[in-house]
VOGU-3710 file (C-alpha; in Angstrom, 3 decimals, decimal comma):
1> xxxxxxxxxx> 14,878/27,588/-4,712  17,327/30,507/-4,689  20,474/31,127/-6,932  23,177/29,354/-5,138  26,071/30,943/-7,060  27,828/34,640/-5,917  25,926/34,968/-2,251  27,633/36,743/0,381  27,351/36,182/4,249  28,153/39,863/4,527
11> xxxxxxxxxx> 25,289/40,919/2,437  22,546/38,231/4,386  23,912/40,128/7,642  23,491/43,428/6,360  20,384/42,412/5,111  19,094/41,549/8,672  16,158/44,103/9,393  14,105/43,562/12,738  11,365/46,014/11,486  10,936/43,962/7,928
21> xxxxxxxxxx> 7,660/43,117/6,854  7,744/39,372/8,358  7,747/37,678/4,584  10,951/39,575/4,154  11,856/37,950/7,587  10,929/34,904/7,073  12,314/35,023/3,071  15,901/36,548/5,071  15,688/33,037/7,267  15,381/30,704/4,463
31> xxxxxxxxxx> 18,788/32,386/2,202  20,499/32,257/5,684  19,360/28,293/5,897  20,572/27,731/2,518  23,924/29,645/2,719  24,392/27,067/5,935  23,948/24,384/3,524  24,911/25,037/0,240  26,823/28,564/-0,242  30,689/28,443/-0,812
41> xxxxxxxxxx> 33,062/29,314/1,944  36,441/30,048/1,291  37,849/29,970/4,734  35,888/28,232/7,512  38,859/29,111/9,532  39,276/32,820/9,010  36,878/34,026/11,665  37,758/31,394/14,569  39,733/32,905/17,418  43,459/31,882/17,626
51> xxxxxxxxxx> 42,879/29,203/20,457  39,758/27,826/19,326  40,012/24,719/16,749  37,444/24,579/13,711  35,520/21,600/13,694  36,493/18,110/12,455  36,559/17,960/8,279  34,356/14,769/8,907  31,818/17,574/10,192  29,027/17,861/7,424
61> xxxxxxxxxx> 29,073/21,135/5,720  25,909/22,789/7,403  27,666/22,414/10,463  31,063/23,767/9,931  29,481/26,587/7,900  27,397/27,258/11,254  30,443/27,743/13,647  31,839/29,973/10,932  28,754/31,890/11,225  29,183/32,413/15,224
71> xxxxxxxxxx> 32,735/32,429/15,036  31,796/35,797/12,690  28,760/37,316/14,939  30,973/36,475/18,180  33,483/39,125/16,452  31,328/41,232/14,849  28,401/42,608/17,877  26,386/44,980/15,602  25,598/41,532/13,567  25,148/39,282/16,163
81> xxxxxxxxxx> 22,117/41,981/17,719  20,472/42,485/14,054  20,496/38,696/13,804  18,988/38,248/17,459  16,558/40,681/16,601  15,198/39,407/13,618  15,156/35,281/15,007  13,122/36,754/18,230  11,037/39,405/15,866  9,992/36,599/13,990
91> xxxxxxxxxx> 9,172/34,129/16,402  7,067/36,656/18,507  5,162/37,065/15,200  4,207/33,488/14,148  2,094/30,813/15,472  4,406/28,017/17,358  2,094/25,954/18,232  1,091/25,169/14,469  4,669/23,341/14,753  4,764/21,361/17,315
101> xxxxxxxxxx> 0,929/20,205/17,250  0,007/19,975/13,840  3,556/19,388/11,566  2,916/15,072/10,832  -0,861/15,128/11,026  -3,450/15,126/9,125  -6,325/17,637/10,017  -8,753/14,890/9,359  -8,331/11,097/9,785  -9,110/10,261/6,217
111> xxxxxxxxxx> -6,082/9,045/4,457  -7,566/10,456/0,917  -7,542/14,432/2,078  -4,419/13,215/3,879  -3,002/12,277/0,397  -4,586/15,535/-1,585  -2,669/17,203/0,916  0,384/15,846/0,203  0,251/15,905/-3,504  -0,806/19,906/-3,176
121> xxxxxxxxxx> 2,394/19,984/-0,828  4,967/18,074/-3,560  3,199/20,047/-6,615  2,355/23,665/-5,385  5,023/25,981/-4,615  4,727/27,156/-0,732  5,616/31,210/0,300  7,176/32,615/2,702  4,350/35,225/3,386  3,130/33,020/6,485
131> xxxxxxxxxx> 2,063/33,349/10,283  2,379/29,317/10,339  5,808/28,385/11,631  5,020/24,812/9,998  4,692/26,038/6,686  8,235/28,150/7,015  9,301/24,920/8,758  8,799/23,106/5,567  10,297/25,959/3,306  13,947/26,042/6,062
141> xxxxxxxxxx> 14,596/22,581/5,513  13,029/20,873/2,160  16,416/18,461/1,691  16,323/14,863/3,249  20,023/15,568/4,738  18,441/18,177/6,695  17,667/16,193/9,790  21,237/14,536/9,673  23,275/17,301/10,268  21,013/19,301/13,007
151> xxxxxxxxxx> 21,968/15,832/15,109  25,547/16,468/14,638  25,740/19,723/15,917  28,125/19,329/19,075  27,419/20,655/22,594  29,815/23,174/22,446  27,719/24,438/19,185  24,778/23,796/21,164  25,575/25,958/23,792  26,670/28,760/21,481
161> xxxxxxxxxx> 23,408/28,802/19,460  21,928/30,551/22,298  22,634/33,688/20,749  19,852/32,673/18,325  17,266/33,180/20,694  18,708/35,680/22,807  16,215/38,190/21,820  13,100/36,278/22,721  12,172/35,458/26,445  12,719/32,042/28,024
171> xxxxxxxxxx> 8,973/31,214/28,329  8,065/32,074/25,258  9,196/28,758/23,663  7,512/26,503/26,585  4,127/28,238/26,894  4,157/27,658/22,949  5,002/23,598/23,680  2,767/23,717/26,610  -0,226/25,003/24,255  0,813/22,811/21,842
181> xxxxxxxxxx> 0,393/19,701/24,497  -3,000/21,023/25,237  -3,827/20,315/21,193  -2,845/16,954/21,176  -4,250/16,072/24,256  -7,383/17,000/22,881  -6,577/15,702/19,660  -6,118/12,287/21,196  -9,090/12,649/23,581  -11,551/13,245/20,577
191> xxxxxxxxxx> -10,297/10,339/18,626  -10,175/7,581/21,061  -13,610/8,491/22,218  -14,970/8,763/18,659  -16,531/5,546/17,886  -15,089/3,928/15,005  -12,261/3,677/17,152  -13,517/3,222/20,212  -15,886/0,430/19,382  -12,047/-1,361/18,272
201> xxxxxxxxxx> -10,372/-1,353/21,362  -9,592/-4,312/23,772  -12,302/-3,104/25,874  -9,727/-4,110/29,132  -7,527/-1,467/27,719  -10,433/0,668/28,904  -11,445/0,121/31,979  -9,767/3,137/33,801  -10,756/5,436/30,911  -7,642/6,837/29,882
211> xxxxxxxxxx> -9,139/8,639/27,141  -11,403/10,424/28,900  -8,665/10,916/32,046  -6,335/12,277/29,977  -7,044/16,110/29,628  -7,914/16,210/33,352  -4,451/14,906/33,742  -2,631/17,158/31,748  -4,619/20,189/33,405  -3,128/19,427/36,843
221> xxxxxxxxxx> 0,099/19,058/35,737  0,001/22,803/33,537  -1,248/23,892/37,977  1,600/22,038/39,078  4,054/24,272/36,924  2,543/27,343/37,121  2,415/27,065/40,632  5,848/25,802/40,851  4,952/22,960/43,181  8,126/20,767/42,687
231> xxxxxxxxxx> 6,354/18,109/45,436  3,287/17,756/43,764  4,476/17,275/40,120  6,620/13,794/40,086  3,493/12,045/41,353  0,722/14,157/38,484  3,310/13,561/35,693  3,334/9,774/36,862  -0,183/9,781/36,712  -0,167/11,751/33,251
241> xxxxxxxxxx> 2,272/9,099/31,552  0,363/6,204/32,851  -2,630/7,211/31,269  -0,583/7,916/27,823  0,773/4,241/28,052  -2,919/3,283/28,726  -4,054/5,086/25,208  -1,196/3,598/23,553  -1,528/-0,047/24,287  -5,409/0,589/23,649
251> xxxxxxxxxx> -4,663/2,005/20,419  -2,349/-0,604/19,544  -5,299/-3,245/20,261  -7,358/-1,638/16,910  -5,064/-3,750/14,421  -5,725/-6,967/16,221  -9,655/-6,080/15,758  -8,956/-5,134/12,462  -7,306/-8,368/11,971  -10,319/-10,422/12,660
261> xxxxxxxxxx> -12,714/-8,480/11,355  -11,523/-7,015/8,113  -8,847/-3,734/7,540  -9,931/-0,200/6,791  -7,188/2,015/5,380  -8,735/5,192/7,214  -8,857/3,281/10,769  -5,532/2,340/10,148  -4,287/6,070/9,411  -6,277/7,110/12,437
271> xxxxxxxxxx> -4,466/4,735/14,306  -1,168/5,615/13,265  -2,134/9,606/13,552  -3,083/8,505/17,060  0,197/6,963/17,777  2,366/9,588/16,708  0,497/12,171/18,925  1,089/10,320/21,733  5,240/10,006/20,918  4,769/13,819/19,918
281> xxxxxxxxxx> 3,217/14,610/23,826  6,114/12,402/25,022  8,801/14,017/23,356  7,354/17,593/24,145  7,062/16,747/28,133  10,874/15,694/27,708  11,775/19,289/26,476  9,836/20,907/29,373  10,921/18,757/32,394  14,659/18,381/30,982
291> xxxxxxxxxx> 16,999/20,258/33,086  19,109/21,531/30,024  16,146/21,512/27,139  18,799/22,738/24,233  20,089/18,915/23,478  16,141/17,678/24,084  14,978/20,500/21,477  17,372/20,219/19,200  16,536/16,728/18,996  12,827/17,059/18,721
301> xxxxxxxxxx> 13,744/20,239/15,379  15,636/17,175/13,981  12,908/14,562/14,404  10,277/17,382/12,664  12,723/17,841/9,884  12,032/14,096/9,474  8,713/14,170/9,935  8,309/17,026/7,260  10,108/14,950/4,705  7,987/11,626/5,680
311> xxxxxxxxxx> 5,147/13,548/5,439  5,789/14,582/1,489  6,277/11,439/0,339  3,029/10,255/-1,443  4,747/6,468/-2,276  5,645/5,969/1,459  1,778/7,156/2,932  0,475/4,196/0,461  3,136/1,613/1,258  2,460/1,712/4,599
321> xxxxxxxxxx> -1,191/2,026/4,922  -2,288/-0,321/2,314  0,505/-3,003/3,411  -1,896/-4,409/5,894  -4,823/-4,529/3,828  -2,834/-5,562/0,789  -1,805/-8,577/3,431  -5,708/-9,514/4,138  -5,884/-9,489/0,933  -3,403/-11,674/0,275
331> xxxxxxxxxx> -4,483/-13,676/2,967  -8,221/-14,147/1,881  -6,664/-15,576/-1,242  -4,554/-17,845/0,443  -8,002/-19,524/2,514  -9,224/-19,652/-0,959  -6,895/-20,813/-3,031  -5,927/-23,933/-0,197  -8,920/-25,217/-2,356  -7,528/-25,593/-5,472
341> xxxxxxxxxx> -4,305/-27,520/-4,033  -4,226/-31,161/-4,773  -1,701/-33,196/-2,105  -3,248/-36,430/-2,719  -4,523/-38,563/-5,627  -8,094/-38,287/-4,666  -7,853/-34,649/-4,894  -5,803/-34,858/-7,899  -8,984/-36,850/-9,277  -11,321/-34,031/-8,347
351> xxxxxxxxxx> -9,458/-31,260/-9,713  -9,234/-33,253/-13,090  -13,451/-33,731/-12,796  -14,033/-29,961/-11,513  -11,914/-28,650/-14,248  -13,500/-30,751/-16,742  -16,844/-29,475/-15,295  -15,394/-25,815/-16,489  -13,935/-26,947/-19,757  -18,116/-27,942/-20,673
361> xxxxxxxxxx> -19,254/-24,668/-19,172  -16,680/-22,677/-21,254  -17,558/-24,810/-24,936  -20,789/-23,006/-24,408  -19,521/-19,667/-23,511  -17,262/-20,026/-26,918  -20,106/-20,357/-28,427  -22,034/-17,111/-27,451  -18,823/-14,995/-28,001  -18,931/-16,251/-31,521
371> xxxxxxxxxx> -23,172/-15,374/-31,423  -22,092/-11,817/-29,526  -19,770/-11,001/-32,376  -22,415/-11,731/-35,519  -24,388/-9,215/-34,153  -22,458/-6,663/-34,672  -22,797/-4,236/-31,771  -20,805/-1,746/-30,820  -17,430/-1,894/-29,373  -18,542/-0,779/-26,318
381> xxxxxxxxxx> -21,562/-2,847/-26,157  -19,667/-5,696/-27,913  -17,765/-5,733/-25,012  -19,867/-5,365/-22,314  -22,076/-8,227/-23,741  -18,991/-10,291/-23,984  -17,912/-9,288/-20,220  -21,463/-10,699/-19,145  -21,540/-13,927/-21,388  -17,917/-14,450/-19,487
391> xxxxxxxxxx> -19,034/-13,498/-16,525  -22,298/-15,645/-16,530  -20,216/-18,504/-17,223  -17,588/-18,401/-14,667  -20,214/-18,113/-12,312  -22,250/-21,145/-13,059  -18,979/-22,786/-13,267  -18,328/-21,672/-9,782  -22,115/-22,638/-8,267  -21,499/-26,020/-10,045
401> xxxxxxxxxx> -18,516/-26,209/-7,862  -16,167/-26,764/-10,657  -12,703/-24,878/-11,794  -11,141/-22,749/-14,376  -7,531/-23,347/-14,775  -6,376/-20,042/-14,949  -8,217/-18,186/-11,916  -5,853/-20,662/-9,543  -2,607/-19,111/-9,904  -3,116/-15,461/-8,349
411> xxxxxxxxxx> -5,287/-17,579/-5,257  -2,715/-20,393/-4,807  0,222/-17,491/-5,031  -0,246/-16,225/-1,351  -0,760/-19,970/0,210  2,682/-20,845/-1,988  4,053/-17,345/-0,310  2,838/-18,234/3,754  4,948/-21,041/3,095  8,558/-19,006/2,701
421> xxxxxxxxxx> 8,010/-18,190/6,492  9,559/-21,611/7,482  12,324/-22,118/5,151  15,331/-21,291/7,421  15,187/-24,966/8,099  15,616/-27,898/6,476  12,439/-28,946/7,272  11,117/-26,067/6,369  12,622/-25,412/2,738  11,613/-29,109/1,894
431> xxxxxxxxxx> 7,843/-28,551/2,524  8,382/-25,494/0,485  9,356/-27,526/-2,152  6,606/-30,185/-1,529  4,119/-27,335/-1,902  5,650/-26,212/-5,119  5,368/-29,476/-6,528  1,703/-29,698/-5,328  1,113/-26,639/-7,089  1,964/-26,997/-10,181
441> xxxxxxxxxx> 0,527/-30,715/-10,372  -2,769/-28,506/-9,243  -2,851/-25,939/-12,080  -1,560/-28,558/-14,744  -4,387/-30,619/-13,755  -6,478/-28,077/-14,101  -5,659/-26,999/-17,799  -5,532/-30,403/-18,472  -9,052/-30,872/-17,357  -10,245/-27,793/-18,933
451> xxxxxxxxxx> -9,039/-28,161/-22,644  -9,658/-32,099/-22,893  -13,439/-31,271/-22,619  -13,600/-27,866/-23,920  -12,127/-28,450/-27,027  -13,960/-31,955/-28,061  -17,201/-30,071/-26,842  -16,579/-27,385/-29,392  -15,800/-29,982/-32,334  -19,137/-32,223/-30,901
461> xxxxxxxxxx> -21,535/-29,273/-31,626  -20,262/-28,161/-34,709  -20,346/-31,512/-36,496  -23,647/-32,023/-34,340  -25,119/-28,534/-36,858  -23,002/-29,878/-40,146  -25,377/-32,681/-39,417  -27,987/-31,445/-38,764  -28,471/-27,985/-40,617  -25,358/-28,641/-43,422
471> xxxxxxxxxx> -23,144/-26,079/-41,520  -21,575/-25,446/-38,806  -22,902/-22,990/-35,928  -18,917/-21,153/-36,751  -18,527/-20,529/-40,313  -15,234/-20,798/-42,401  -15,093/-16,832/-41,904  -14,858/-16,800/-38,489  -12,818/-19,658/-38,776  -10,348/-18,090/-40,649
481> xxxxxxxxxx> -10,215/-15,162/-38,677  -9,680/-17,262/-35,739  -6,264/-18,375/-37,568  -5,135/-14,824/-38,095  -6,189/-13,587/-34,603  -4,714/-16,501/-32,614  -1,815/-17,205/-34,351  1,772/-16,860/-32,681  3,175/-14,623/-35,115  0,970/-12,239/-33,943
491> xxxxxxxxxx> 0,759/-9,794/-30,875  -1,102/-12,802/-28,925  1,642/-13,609/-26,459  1,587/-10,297/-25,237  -2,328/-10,424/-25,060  -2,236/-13,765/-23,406  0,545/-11,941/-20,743  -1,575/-8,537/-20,664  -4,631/-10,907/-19,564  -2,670/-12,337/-17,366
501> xxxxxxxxxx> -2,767/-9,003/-15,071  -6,678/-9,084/-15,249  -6,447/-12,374/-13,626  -4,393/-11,422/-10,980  -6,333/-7,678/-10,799  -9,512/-9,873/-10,377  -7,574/-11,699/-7,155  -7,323/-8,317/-5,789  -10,468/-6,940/-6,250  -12,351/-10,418/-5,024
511> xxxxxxxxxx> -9,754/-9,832/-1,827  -11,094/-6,134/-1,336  -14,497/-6,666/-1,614  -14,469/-9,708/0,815  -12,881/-7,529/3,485  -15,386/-4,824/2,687  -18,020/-7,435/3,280  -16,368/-8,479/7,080  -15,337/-5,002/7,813  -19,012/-3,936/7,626
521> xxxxxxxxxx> -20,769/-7,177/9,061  -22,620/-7,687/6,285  -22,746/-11,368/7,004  -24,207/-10,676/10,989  -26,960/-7,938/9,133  -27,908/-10,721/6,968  -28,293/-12,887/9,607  -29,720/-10,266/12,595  -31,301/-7,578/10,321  -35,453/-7,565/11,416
531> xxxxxxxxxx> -36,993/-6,928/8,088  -34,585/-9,719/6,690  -35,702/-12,441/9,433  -39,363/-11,026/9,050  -39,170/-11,789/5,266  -36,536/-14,767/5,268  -37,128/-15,942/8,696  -34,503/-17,041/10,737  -32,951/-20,138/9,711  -33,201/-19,039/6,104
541> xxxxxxxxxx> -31,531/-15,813/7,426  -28,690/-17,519/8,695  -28,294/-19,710/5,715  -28,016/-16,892/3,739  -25,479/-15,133/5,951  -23,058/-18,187/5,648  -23,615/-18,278/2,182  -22,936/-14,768/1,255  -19,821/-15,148/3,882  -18,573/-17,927/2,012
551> xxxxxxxxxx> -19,050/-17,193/-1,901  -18,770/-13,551/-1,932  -14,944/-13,633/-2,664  -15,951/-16,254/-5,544  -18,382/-14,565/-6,726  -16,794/-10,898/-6,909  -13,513/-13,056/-8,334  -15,647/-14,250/-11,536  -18,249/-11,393/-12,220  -15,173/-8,968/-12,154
561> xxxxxxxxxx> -12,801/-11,150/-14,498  -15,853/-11,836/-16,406  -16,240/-8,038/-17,140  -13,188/-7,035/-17,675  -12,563/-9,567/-19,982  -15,312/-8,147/-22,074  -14,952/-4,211/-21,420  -10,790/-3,424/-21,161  -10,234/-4,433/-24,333  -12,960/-1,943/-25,628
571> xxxxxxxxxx> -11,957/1,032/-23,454  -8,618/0,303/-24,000  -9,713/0,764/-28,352  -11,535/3,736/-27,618  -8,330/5,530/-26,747  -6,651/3,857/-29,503  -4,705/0,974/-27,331  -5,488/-1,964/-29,535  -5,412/-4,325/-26,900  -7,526/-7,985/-26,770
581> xxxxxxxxxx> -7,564/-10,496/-23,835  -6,065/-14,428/-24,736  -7,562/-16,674/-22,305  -6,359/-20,221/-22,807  -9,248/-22,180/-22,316  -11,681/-19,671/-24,751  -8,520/-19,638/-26,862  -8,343/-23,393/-27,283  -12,608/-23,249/-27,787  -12,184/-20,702/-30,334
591> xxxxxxxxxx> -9,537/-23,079/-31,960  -11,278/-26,130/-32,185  -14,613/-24,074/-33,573  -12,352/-23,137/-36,309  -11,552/-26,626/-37,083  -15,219/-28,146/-36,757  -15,324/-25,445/-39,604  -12,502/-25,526/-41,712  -12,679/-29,459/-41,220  -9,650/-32,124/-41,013
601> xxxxxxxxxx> -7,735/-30,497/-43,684  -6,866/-28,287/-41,705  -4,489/-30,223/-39,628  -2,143/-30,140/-42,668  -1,619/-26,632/-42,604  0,989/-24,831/-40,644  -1,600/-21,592/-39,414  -3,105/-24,063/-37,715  -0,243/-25,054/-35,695  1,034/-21,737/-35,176
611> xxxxxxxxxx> -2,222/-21,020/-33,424  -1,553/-24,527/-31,242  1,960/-23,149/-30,288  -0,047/-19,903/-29,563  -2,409/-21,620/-27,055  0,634/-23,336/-25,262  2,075/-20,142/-24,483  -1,329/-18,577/-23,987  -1,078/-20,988/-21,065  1,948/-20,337/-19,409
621> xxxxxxxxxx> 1,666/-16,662/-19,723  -1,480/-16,698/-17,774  -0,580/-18,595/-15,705  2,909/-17,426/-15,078  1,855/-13,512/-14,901  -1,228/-13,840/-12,575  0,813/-15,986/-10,026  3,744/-13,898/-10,150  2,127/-10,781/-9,082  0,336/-12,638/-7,102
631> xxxxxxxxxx> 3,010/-14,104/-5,688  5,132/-10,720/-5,386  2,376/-8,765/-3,444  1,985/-12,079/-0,836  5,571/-11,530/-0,180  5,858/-7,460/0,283  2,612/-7,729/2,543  3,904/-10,320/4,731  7,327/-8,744/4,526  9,073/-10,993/3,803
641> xxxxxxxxxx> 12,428/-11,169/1,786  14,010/-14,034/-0,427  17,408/-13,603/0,684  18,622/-17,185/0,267  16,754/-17,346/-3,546  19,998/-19,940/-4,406  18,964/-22,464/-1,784  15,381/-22,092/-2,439  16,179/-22,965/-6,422  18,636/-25,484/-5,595
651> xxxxxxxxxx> 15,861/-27,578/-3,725  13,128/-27,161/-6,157  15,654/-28,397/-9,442  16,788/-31,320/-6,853  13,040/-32,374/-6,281  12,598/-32,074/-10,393  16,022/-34,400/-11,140  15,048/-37,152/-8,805  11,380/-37,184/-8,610  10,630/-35,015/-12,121
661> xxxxxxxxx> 7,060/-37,365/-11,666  6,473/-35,722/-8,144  4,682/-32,311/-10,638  2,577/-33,895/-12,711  0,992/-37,256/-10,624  0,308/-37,009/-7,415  2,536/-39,837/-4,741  0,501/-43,122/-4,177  0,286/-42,838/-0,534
//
């Protein structure tokens, strides 16, 4: 910010001019911060007095260059009543409360403007030509290590930093905090009567109307110390901090609501901004009522200093608010992906009859990619057709109630993850392992299932049309630009890995919407709504509710995978990313189209292998990338940490030497 390299302290004293235009001030206060942190001193001993010892070396820098400061305006007057001057000139000419009741909060509770704010703060340069002591709070002390060494200035330093506000009057500073009170109050007041929030609470929590209590509250207690009435006040601030513990444990009942009944980012920053308030009124009383305030305030500058940096930080804002929705997220995959778990052999036998169910669905879908591509559309249009055709079919499969392989990983991922709770035991890490084991027996049934119908389906209809027209419905064309395309000497690993993400991004978005859908009752207006009962009538109402309720996440899961199957690729060409999608299961279609075509010869030739090899890792990559991420985000949204990742392995390859069996056929019994 400034050049670090030849400053003076002399020449920042000298410099110290009471009658300055206050930008110059407030410019003069930031060099004078900076010299206290990074300046050179070449003898933080020369200005002590001969009795007095200069602090410990283990003293951080900013604080040993401080005492050298007073040790220097202790010996030098005409400095020490410039630099009183200027520190009480300046402080009688900004706006204090702007510190103490706004510095951590957002002016609305929307966590977008709340981000735009802090992206203007990290990428726009702030001046020093300000009336708002928070924005020359944030230009004082813009390094992390800030807030460390204002909490290790001693009480002897303490005590001598009085000369820094020696110049201003004693009141000054509290009718500032006590106006700054008055904010939050009000702040707090407004949002826990506002409805979104209030609707939220554990209505218990508000029986006594603490909200609406609290300004009253605060109001006798300003009476109590203007008037000085030492008898009354005890019992009024008793009554003021009850009602503050009464907002807080109502405002701490929103997330369990929330819980239940679906997660909104914004309510959750409104909570939070909420909370903070409250510790902010707390921490403000205890600098008013403390009987020596310096310790108490220098504490609360230190705690801003934190705040300030907190408040930069774009990465932290979204790590924190979107944890808990990222969770019921995670944990509306987990109820859905329980389905698509086999622990016995009679589910084992479904899974291989649902997923057979999709491999038939997705023979035809081959089919109208290859139809959607001899038009010749548009890669746009190309694409969007294709998204649809996908997107039709993964829907049918999933009102047939049958299975693609691949859209299990990223929904069995979080029930895998829930598990990882309970592994501190023995008990514990072996039903991890059982779960792993039914996992993987799930999705290998699953591409089993798919491809052993899928692919004979494919060869079926083409010789059906050599039959019957002389040709197949796939010419040798297209067959041979299947080979080329598919092969694994090609980019199609990293396709089949890329399309992995899409799986797992249609997880997420399938996880969103369904909390959308419960955060907004959409279920109880389908059900309740008049002109929906008057045209439905009731029972067919509620029908339609539970429906909805149930098969929205399904439905938003497949119609978005669908599409973006289709349209990435082609947006992705348009800026000149030439990207495609390798699905195993359309893969293995497209394959054995190619070989209806080409006919058994084919079998003899290695491009046609190359593109089996291809398919095989087609189908651990997508499965393998969508479950990891899956599995990642289950774990940071639950918080919870693989320490013991040794143990954990060295059950699973136990399970896999003596029961190898265990993940591929499910146990008798």
């Amino acid at each position: 910010m400034f050049q670090r390299q030849g400053w003076d302290l002399t020449a920042l004293l000298n410099a110290a001019h009471p009658q300055a235009p206050l930008a110059e001030r407030n410019l003069w206060l930031v060099r004078l911060i900076e010299w206290l942190r990074h300046a050179p001193l070449k003898d933080e001993r020369a200005a002590a007095p001969p009795a007095e010892a200069a602090p410990a070396p283990s003293a951080p820098l900013p604080v040993r260059r401080l005492k050298y400061l007073l040790n220097l305006l202790e010996r030098h007057p005409e400095h020490a009543k410039a630099f009183a001057e200027v520190i009480a000139s300046v402080w009688a000419d900004v706006d204090a409360i702007s510190l103490f009741a706004e510095v951590g909060f957002a002016p609305r509770m929307a966590l977008w403007n709340e981000f735009l704010g802090r992206l203007r703060r990290r990428l726009l340069p702030l001046s020093a030509d300000t009336r708002d002591l928070s924005e020359l709070f944030e230009l004082l002390f813009p390094e992390e290590g800030d807030e460390q060494w204002i909490n290790a200035v001693d009480d002897d330093l303490l005590r001598r930093l009085g000369l820094l506000f020696a110049g201003a009057p004693e009141g000054d500073w509290r009718d500032e905090m006590r106006a700054a009170i008055t904010v939050l109050v009000s702040a707090v007041r407004s949002a826990g009567l506002s409805g979104a929030l209030r609707v939220r609470m554990d209505p218990q929590r508000l029986a006594r109307r603490p909200f609406r209590n609290l300004a009253t509250a605060w109001e006798q207690v300003e009476h109590a110390l203007d008037d000085g009435d030492t008898a009354a006040l005890p019992g009024k601030l008793q009554f003021l901090r009850g009602l503050l513990d009464e907002c807080r444990a109502a405002v701490r009942s929103v997330p369990d609501h929330l819980e239940e009944h679906g997660v909104s980012v914004d309510l959750m920053f409104g909570v939070e901004q909420m909370q903070a308030r409250l510790r902010r009124v707390e921490d403000l009383l205890a600098v008013l009522l403390a009987e020596h305030p310096q310790r108490e305030l220098l504490r609360l500058v230190a705690s801003l200093v934190a705040v300030v940096h907190d408040r930069r930080s774009v990465r932290t804002l979204f790590a924190r608010h979107y944890s808990l929705l990222a969770r019921k997220v995670a944990e509306r995959s987990a109820e859905t992906g329980e389905h698509y778990i086999t622990r016995n052999r009679e589910e084992y036998g479904d899974m291989l009859r649902r997923a057979g169910g999709g491999g038939l669905v997705i023979a035809g879908t081959t089919f109208m990619k290859f139809a959607i591509m001899a038009i010749g559309l548009s890669a746009f249009w190309g694409g969007f057709w294709a998204g649809v055709n996908y997107a039709a079919s993964f829907v049918l499969i999933l009102l047939l109630h049958w299975t693609v392989a691949t859209k299990q990983p990223a929904m069995t991922a979080p029930a895998l993850a829930d598990k990882l709770r309970h592994i501190d035991s023995d008990a514990g890490l072996q039903a991890f392992v059982d779960e792993v084991a039914h996992l993987f027996r799930s999705q290998t049934a699953g591409i089993i299932g798919n491809l052993a119908l899928a692919a004979p389906m494919v060869l079926v209809v083409q010789m059906a049309a050599w039959l019957s027209f002389g040709r197949p419905l796939v010419g040798a064309k297209e067959a041979e630009h299947v080979l080329h395309s598919l092969t694994v000497l090609g980019p199609s690993l990293f396709f089949a890995a890329f399309t992995g993400v899409l799986l797992f991004a249609s997880s997420l978005i399938a996880g969103w919407v369904e909390n959308w859908f419960v955060f907004h009752r959409l279920d109880s207006a389908i059900a309740w709504n008049p002109r929906i009962i008057a045209k439905l009538g009731a029972g067919r109402a509620a029908r339609w509710s539970r429906w909805w309720r149930d098969n929205i996440s399904g439905l938003t899961a497949n119609i978005s995978l669908g599409l973006m199957l289709g349209l990435v690729p082609a947006l992705l060409g348009f800026f000149g990313l030439p990207i495609e999608v390798r699905h195993v299961t359309l893969s293995t279609g497209q394959l054995a189209a190619a070989a209806g075509a080409l006919g058994w010869d084919v079998l003899r030739h290695w491009p046609f292998w190359l593109c089996v090899l291809s398919i095989l890792g087609t189908g651990v990559l997508n499965v393998g990338v969508s479950f990891f991420l899956a599995f990642k985000v289950a774990l940071r949204s639950r918080g919870i940490r693989l320490a013991d990742q040794r143990r954990v392995r060295a059950a699973v390859w136990a399970r896999m030497r003596h029961q190898p069996m265990s993940f591929l056929v499910p146990p008798k019994a």
